[in-house]
C-alpha positions as CSV (number, residue, x, y, z in Angstrom):
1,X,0.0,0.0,0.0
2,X,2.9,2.5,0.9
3,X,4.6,1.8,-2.7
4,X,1.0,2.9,-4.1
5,X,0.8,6.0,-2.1
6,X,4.5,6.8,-2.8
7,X,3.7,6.6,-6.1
8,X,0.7,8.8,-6.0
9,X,3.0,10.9,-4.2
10,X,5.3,11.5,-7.8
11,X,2.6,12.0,-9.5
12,X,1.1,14.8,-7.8
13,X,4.8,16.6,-7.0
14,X,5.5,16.2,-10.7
15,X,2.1,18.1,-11.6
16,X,2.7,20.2,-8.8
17,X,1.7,24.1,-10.5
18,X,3.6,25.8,-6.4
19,X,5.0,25.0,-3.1
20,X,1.8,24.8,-0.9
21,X,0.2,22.0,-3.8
22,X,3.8,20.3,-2.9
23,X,2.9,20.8,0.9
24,X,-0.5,19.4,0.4
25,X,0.7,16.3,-1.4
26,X,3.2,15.8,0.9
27,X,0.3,15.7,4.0
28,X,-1.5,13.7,2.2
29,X,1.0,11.4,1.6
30,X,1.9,11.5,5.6
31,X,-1.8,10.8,6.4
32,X,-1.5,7.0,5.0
33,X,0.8,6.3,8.0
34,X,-0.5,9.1,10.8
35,X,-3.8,10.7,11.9
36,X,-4.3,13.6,14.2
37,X,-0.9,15.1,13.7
38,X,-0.1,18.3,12.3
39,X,2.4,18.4,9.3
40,X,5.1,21.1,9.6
41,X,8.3,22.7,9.0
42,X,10.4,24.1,11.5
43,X,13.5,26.3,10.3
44,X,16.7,27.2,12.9
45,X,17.0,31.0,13.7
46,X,19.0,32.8,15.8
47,X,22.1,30.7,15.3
48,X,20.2,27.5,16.3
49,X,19.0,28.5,19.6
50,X,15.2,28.0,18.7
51,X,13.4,27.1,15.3
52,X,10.2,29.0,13.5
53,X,7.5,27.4,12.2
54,X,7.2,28.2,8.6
55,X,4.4,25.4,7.3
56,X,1.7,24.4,9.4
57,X,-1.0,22.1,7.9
58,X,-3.7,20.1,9.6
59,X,-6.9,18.2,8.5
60,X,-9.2,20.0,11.3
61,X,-9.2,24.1,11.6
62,X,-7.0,24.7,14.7
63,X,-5.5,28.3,14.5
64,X,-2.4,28.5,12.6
65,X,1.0,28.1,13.8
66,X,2.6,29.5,11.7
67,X,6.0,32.1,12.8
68,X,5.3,30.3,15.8
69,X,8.8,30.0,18.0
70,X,10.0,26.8,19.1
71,X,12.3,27.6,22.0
72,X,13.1,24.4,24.1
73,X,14.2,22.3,21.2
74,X,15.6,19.1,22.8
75,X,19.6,19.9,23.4
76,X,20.4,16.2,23.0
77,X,18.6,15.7,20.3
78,X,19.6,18.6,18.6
79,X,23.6,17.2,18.9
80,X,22.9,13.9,17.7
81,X,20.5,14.4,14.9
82,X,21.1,14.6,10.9
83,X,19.7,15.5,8.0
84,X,19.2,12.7,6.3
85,X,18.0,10.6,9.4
86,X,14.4,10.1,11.1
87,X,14.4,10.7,14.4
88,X,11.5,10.6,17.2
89,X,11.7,13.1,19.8
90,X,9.4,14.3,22.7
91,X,8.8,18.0,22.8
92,X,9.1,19.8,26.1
93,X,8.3,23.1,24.7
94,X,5.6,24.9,27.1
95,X,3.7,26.2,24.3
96,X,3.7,23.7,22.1
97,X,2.5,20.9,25.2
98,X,-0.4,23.6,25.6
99,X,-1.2,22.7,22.4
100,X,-1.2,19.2,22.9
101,X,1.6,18.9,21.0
102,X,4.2,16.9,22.7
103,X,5.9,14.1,20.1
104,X,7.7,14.8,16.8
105,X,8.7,12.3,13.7
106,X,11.8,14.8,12.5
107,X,12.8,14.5,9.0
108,X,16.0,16.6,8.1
109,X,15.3,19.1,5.7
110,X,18.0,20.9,3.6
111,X,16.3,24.4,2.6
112,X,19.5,26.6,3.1
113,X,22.7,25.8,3.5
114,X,23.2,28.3,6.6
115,X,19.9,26.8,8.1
116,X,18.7,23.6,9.5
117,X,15.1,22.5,8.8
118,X,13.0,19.8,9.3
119,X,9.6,18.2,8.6
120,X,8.2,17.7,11.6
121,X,5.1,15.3,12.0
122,X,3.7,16.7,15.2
123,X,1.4,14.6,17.4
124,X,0.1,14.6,20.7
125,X,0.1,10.9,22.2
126,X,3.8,9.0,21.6
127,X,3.8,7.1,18.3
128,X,3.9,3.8,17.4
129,X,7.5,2.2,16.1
130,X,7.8,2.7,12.8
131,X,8.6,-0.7,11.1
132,X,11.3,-0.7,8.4
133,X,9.2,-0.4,5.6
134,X,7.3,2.8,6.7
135,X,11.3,4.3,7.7
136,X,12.0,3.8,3.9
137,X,8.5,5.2,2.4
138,X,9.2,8.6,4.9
139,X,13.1,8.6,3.6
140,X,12.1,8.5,0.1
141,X,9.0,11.0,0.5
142,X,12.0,13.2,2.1
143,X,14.2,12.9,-0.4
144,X,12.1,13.9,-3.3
145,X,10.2,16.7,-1.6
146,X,13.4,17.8,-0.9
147,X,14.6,17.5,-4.4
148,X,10.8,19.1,-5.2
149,X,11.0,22.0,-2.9
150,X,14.0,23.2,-4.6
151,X,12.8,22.8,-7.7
152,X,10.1,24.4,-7.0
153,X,11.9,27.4,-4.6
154,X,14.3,28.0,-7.9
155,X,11.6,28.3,-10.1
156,X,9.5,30.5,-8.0
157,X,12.6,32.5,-7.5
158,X,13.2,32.8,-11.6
159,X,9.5,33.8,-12.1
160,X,9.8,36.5,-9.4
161,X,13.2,37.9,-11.4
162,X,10.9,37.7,-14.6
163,X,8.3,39.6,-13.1
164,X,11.1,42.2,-11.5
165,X,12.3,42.6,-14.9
166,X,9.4,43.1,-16.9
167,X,8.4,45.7,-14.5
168,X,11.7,47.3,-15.0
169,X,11.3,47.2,-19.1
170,X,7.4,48.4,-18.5
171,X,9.4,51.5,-16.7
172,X,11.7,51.8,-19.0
173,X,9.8,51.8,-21.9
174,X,7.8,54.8,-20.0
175,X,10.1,56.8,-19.3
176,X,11.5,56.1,-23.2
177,X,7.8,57.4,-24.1
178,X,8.2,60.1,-22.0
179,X,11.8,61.6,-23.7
180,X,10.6,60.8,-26.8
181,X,7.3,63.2,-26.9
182,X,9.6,65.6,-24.7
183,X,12.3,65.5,-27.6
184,X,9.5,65.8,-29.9
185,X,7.4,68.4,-28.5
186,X,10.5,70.7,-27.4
187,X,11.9,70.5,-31.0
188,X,8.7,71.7,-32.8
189,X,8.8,74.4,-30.6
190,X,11.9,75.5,-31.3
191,X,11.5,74.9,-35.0
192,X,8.6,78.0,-35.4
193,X,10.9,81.0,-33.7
194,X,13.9,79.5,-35.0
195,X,12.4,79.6,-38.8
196,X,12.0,83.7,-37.8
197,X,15.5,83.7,-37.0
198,X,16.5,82.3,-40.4
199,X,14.1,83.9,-42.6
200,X,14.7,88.0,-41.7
201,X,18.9,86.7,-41.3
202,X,18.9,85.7,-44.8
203,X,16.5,88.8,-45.5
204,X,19.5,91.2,-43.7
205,X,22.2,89.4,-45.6
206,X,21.0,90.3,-49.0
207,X,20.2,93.9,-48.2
208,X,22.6,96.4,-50.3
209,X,21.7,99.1,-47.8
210,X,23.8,97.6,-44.8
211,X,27.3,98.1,-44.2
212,X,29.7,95.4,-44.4
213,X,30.4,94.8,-40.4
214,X,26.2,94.5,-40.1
215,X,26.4,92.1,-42.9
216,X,29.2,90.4,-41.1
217,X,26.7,90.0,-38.2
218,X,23.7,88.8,-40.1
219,X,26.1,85.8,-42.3
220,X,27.3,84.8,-38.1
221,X,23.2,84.6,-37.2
222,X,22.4,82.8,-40.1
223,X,25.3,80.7,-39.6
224,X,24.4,79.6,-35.8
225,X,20.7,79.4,-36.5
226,X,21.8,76.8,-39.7
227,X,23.6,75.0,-37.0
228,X,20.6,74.6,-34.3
229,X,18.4,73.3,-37.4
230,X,20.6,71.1,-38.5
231,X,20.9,70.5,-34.6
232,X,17.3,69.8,-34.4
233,X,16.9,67.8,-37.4
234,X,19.3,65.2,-36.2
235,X,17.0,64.9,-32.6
236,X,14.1,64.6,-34.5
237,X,15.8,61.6,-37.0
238,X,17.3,59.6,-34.0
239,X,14.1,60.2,-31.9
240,X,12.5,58.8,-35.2
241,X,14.6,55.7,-35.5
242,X,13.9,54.8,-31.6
243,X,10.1,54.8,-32.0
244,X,9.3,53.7,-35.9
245,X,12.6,53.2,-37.5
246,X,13.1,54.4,-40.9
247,X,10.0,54.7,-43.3
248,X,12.6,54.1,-46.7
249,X,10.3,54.5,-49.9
250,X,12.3,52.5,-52.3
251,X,12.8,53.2,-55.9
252,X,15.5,52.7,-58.8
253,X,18.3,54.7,-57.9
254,X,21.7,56.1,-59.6
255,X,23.7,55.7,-57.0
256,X,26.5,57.6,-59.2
257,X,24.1,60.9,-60.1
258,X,23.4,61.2,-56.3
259,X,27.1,60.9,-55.3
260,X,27.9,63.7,-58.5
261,X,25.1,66.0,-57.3
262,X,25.9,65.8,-53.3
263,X,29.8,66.6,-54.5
264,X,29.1,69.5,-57.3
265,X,27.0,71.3,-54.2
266,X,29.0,70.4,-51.9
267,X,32.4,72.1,-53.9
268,X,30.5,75.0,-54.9
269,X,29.9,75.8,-51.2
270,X,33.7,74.8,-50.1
271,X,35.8,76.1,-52.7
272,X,38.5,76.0,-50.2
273,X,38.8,71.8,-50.4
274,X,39.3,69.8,-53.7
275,X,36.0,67.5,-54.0
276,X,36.4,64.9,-56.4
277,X,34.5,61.7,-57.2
278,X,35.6,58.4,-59.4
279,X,32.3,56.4,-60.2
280,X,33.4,53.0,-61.7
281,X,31.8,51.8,-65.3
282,X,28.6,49.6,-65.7
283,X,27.8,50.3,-62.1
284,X,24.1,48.7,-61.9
285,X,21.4,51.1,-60.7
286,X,19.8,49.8,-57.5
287,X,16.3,49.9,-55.7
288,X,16.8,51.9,-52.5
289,X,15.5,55.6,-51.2
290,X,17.4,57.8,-53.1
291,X,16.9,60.5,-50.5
292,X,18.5,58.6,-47.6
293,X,21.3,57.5,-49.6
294,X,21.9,61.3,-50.5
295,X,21.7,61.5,-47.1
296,X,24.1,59.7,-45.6
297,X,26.5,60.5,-48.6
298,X,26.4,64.3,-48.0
299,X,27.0,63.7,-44.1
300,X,30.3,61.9,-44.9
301,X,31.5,64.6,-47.4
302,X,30.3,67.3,-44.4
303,X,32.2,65.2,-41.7
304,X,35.3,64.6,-44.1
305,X,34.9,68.8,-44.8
306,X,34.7,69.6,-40.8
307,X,37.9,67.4,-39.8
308,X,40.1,68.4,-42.6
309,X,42.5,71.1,-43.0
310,X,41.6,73.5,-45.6
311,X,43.4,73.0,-48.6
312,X,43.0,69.2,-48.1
313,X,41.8,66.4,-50.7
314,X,38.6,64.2,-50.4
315,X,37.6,62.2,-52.8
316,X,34.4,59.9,-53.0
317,X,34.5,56.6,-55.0
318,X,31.8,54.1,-56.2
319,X,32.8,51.0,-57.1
320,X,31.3,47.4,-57.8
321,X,31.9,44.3,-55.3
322,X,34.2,41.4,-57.0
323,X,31.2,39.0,-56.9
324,X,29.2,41.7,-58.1
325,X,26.4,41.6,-55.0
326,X,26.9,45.2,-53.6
327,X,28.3,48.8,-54.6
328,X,30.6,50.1,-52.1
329,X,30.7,54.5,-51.7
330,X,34.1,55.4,-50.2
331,X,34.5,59.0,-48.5
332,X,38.4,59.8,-48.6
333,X,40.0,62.6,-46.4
334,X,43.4,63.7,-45.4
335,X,42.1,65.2,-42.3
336,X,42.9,65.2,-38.2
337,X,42.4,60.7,-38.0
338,X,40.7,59.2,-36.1
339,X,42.6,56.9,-33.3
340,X,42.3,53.1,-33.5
341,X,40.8,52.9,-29.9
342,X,38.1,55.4,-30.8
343,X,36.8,53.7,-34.2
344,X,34.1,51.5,-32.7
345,X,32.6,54.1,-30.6
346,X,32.3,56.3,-33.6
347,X,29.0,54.8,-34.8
348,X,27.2,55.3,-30.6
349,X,24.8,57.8,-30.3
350,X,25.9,61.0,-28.7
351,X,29.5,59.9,-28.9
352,X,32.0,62.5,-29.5
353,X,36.2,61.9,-29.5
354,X,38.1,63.8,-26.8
355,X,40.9,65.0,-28.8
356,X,41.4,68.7,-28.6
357,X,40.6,69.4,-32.6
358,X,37.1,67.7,-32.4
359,X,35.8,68.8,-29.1
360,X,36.5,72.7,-31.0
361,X,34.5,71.5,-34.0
362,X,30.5,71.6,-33.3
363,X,28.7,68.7,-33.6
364,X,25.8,66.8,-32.0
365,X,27.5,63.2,-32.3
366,X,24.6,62.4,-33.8
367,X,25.4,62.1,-37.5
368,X,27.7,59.1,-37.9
369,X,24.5,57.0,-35.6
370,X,22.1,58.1,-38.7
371,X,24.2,57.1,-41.3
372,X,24.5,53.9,-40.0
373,X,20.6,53.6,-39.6
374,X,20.3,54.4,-42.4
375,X,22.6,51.6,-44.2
376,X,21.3,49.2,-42.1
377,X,17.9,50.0,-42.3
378,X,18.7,49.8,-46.7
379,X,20.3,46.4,-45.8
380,X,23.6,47.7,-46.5
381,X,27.1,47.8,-43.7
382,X,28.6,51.0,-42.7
383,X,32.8,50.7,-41.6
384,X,35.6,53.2,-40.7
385,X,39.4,53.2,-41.2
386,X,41.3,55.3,-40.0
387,X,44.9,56.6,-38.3
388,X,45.4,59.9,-36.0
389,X,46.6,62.5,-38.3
390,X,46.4,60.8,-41.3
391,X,42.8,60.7,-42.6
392,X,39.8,58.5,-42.4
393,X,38.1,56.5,-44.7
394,X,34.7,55.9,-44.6
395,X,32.8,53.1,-46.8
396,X,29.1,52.1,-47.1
397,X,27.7,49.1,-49.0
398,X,24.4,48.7,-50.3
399,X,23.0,45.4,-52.1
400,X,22.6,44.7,-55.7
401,X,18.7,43.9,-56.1
């Protein structure tokens, strides 16, 4: 009968869905052998000097025991007993004999390995001698609740860190919601006064009437309000990336026209540098966004313009992959370097070198984190070579449909 109970036993710990259905199976399991006891399990506290009741189950409704304080745990018995023995012990404890508790069938418990613990089968008249073959059923129905409560205790513990850190992300994710309509709403706002600034700069800077060192004033305005739009364009765009990524309309594209229009602007406006391009032959036009390639292709030649000496060459290339699979664009300067430590940080958001000649150069650190987005987000690779005080190199790749 035992070996069918035992059995049942497995079953039900194996189904088990928490630690009391464990506890219950486990009474039920004790009641085959014992009535009128009380199931429990007593865990040492203060160094072993008494022992708290932390499970207390019974079949009639006596008021819980539970946090109850064992204080006259048998000194002898305490010295001789181990954990993976059954021991009988008579309980002297004042309390506990008021509740006619006054025998215990000790099981040694491991829960923690700086506690002892025990199931403790309480009962109130001496029990009977336990024959061999019910020592052996209560040794295994230790062992595997043991095994069980661990189990069980681990898992309980791994759902609680779950449920900590999906909390945390919900938070997160808040507070991300949060920045993101702050960035939003703060930008807008400075877009409409900002758009004044511009338009009556530009209006001063063409009027023949002004002297040269008003002039001279207007070109700065204009120049620092150009530089808090383009500021404020590059929020927006990351803020944008965060939330719905990029919205790429895509198209056949010349990749070569785009890279000959961004570099004709961009040497009319810089007369100062020598902007040249080399586009390869038979070069195959692709299906991407042609407006986010421009993109990313005029903030290289800007970036290559900003960290170069004036005077300087930069030179952007197009040129087909060996197996034919991808075009590769190649931004070429002779400019400050970047050094070797610092070339995968380049690509982080916000991230600006500490060298001297970039932290004098304005930027948002913002750009290079776009461009790569971008590339990514047109199924492309972004990469930088590089050498302090000798130039960078910067080359995107972008798939041949």
């Amino acid at each position: 009968m035992l070996n069918e109970v035992y059995i049942a036993f497995l079953e039900e710990v194996n189904l088990a869905k928490d630690i009391n259905s464990l506890y219950q199976s486990l009474f039920k399991a004790v009641s085959s052998v014992f009535r009128d006891f009380r199931l429990q399990i007593w865990e040492s506290i203060d160094d072993e000097t008494g022992y708290s009741i932390i499970v207390d189950l019974t079949e009639n409704k006596e008021s819980s025991m539970l946090k109850f304080r064992v204080k006259q745990f048998p000194e002898s018995f305490k010295r001789t007993i181990k954990k993976d023995f059954i021991q009988e012990a008579q309980i002297n404890d004042e309390l506990l004999n008021k509740l006619n508790i006054f025998y215990g069938i000790f099981l040694g418990l491991s829960l923690q390995e700086s506690t002892n613990a025990f199931i403790v089968i309480a009962l109130e008249k001496k029990p009977k001698e336990l024959s061999q073959n019910e020592i052996d059923f209560f040794e295994k129905l230790r062992i595997h609740f043991e095994k069980a409560l661990k189990k069980e205790t681990l898992l309980g513990k791994k759902n609680d860190d779950s449920k900590r850190l999906l909390m945390q992300n919900e938070n997160l994710r808040e507070q991300d919601r949060l920045r993101t309509n702050f960035i939003n709403n703060i930008s807008h706002e400075f877009r409409t006064p900002l758009s004044s600034i511009l338009g009556f700069s530009k209006m001063l800077v063409t009027k023949n009437s002004l002297n040269d060192s008003t002039k001279e004033i207007a070109q700065q305005i204009q120049h620092a309000a150009g530089r808090l739009s383009s500021l404020i364009t590059d929020f927006l765009q990351i803020n944008r990336i965060t939330t719905e990524g990029w919205l790429a309309h895509f198209e056949p594209c010349d990749i070569g026209e785009i890279i000959k229009s961004s570099v004709e602007e961009f040497s009319s406006l810089n007369k100062a540098y020598k902007i040249s391009y080399k586009v390869s032959d038979n070069y195959p036009i692709l299906k991407t966004d042609p407006k986010l390639v421009r993109q990313v292709t005029d903030n290289l030649i800007s970036n290559a313009i900003k960290y170069s000496p004036s005077g300087s060459i930069i030179k952007i290339t197009l040129e087909v992959s060996d197996n034919k699979k991808e075009i590769l664009v190649t931004v070429t300067d002779e400019g400050i370097g970047i050094t070797r430590d610092e070339i995968p940080k380049i690509f982080n958001r916000l991230y600006r070198s500490s060298s001297p000649e970039v932290q004098k150069t304005p930027g948002s650190g913002l750009g290079l984190t776009i461009c790569r987005e971008i590339i990514i987000g047109l199924g492309g690779k972004i990469h930088a070579e590089s050498e302090s005080g000798k130039g960078s190199k910067f080359t995107f790749t972008l798939p041949v449909n």
